[in-house]
C-alpha angles and dihedrals in degrees: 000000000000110000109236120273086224087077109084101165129018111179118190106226099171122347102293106015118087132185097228115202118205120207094248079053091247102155123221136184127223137187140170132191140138086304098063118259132298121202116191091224125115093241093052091043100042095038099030087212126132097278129215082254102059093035079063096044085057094053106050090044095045097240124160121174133132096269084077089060095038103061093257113267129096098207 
């Protein structure tokens, strides 16, 4: 999986919640736990789907679960 050319920056703050950095330095938060992942992005909010954002976070943590395949949300 490459990790979008879009992430310039993702900074681990506490386990599973990252400080994600966009090429135009817009800032995003993003966090997983038992109840699926939350980025604090528009396209994740609005859409409610498993942003660019939270797919490099996952990355970079490692992390595989079926959120990833799903589309990321538990709704």
């Amino acid at each position: 999986m490459n990790t979008p050319s879009i992430i310039s920056h993702v900074k681990s703050i506490d386990g599973d919640l990252w400080e994600v950095t966009g090429s135009n330095n817009a800032t995003h938060i993003v966090a997983h736990d038992w109840d699926g992942w939350m980025c604090t992005c528009e396209d994740h909010y609005f859409r409610h789907r498993f942003c660019k954002h939270m797919r490099t976070c996952a990355e970079e943590g490692n992390i595989t679960d079926q959120m990833l395949f799903r589309g990321g949300t538990n709704e």
